[in-house]
C-alpha positions as CSV (number, residue, x, y, z in Angstrom):
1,X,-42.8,61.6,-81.2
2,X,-41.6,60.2,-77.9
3,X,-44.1,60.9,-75.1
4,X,-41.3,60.4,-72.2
5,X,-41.6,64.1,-71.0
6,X,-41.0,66.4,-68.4
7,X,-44.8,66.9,-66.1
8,X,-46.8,69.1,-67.8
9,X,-47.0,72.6,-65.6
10,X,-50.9,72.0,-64.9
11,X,-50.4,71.7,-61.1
12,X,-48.0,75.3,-61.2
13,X,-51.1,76.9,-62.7
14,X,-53.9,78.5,-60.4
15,X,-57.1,77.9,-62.3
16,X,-60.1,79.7,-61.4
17,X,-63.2,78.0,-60.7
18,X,-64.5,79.7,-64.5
19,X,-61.5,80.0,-66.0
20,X,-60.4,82.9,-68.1
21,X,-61.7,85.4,-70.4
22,X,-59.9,87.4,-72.9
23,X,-60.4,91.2,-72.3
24,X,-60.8,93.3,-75.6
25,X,-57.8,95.7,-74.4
26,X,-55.4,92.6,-74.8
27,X,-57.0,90.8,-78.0
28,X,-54.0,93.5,-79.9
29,X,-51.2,91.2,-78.4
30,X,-51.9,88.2,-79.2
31,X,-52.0,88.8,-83.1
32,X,-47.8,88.6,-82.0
33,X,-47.6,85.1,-81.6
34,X,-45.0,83.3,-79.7
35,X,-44.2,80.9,-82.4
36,X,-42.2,81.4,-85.5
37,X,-44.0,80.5,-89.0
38,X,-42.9,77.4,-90.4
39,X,-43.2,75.9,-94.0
40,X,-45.1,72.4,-94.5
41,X,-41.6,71.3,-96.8
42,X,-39.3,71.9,-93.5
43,X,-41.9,69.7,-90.9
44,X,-39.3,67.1,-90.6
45,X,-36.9,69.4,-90.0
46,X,-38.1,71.6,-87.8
47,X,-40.3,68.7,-86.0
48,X,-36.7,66.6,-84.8
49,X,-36.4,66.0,-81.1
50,X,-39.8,66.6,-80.5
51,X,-40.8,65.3,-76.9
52,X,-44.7,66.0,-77.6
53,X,-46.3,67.2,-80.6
54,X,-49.0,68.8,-79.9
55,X,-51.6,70.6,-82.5
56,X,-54.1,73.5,-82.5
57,X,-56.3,74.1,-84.9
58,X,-58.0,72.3,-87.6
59,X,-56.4,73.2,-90.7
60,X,-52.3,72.7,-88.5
61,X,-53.9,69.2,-87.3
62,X,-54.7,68.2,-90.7
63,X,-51.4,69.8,-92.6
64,X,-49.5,67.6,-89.9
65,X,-51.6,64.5,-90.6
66,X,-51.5,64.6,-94.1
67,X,-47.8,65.4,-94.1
68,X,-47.3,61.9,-91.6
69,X,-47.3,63.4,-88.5
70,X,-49.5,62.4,-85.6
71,X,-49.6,64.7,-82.5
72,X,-50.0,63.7,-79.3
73,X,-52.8,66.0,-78.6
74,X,-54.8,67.9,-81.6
75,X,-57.2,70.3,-80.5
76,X,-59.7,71.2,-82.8
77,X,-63.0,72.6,-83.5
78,X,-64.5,71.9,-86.7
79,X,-64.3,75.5,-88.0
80,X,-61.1,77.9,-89.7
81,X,-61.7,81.2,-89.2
82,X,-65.3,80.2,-87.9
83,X,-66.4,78.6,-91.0
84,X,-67.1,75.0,-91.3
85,X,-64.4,73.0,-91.7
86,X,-65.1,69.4,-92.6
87,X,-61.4,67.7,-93.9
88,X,-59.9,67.3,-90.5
89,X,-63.1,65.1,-89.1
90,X,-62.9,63.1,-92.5
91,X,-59.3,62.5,-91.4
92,X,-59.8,61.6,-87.6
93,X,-62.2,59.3,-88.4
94,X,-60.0,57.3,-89.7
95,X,-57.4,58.2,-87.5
96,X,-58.6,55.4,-84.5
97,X,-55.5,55.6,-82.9
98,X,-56.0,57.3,-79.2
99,X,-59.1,58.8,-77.2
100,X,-61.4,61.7,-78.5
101,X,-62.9,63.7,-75.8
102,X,-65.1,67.3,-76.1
103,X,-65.3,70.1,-74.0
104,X,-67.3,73.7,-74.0
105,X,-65.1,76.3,-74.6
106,X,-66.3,80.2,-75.9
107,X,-64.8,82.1,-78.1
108,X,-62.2,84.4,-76.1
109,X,-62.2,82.3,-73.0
110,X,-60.2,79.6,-70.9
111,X,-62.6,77.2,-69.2
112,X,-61.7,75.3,-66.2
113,X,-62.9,72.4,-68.4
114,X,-60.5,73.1,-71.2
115,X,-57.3,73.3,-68.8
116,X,-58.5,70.3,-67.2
117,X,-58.6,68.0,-70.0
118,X,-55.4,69.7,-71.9
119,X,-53.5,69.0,-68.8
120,X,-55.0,65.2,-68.6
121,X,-54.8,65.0,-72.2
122,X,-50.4,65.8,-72.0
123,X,-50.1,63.0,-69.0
124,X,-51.7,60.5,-71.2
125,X,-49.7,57.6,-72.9
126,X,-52.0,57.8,-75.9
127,X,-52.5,60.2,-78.4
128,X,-56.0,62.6,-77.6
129,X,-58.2,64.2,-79.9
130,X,-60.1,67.5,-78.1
131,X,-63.3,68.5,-79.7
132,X,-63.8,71.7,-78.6
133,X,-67.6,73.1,-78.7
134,X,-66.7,76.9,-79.0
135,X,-63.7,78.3,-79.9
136,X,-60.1,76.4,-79.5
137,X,-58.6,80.3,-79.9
138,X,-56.8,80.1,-76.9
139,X,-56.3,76.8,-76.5
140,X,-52.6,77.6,-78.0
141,X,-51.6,79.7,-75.1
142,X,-53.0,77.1,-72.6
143,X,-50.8,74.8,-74.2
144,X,-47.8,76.8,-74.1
145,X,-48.6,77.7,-70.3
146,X,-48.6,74.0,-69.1
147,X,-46.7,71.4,-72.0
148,X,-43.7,69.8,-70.8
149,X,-40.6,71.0,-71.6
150,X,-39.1,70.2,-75.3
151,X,-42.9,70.0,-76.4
152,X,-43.2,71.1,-80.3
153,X,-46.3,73.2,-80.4
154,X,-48.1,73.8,-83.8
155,X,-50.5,76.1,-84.5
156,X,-52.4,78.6,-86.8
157,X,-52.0,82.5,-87.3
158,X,-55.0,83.2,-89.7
159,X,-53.9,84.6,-92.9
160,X,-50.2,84.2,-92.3
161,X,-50.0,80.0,-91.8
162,X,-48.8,77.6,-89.1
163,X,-46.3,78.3,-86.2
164,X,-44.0,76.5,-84.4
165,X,-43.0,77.3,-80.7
166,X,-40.9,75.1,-78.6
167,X,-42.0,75.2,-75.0
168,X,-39.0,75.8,-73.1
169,X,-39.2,77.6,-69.0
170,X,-39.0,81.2,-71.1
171,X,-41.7,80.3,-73.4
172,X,-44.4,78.8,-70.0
173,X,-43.5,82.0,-68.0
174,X,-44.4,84.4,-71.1
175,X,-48.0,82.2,-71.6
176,X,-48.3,82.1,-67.8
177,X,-48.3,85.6,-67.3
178,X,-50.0,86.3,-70.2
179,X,-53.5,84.1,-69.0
180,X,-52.5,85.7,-65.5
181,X,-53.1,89.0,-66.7
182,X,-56.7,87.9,-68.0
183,X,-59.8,88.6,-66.3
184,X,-60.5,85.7,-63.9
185,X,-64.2,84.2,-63.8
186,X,-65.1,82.7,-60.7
């Protein structure tokens, strides 16, 4: 993947000093999805002309690695479906290619921490692995609220597979004013 980009949007989004959190009455919309669900046999296919790669989840991260891709950014947690999830950290360490940084993250929210280190993470010239202690659950729409343009976003919708989205100015806005519409935590 080529990481000459467009800026991520970090700087166009207003973080609160505690970041986000995920109000009950909106959990229903995010079981939507943004992304379209994509088969592992059409990766190269659908993955062409990628600018960024970038991967949520564990069991996306290790479908991609095992199927020769290597994101830019994989964001992770060490669970599915908050069970222990061991084959990705087999896999990353021996994948000694980039930086691996963690950061606190609860279930339901979107720390200051974790916007901070996504948005360093996309202006880095090497590829990032971010440990999330928590929950990575939102970490998808973070990402589609501040990648750079022609970014490939991967990620998982439990019980259904991985999804693709292509972050394009429709595809910020919608994230954008999704996490705007969160509760604020200050």
């Amino acid at each position: 993947m080529s990481t000459e980009s467009s800026p991520s949007k970090f700087a166009e989004l207003r973080c609160p000093k505690g970041g986000w959190f995920l109000p009950p009455h909106m959990r229903g919309q995010l079981t939507i999805g943004l992304g379209r669900l994509v088969n592992v046999d059409d990766l190269p296919k659908e993955l062409k002309g990628c600018e960024m790669l970038i991967a949520v989840g564990d069991m996306v991260s290790c479908t991609l690695l095992d199927n020769g891709f290597t994101p830019n950014l994989i964001v992770f947690d060490l669970k599915t479906e908050r069970r222990a999830y061991t084959p990705l950290a087999e896999k990353l360490a021996h994948h000694h290619e980039g930086i691996h940084v963690k950061v606190k993250n609860p279930a339901g929210h979107i720390t200051a921490e974790l916007m901070h280190e996504l948005g360093a993470a996309m202006e880095r010239d090497v590829p990032t692995k971010l440990q999330v202690e928590g929950e990575e659950d939102l970490a998808a729409l973070a990402c589609a609220a501040m990648a750079p343009l022609g970014t490939c976003l991967m990620y998982g919708l439990p019980g259904q597979g991985m999804a693709l989205l292509r972050i394009d100015e429709d595809v910020a806005g919608q994230a954008r004013t999704f996490i705007d519409a969160m509760e604020e935590l200050n």
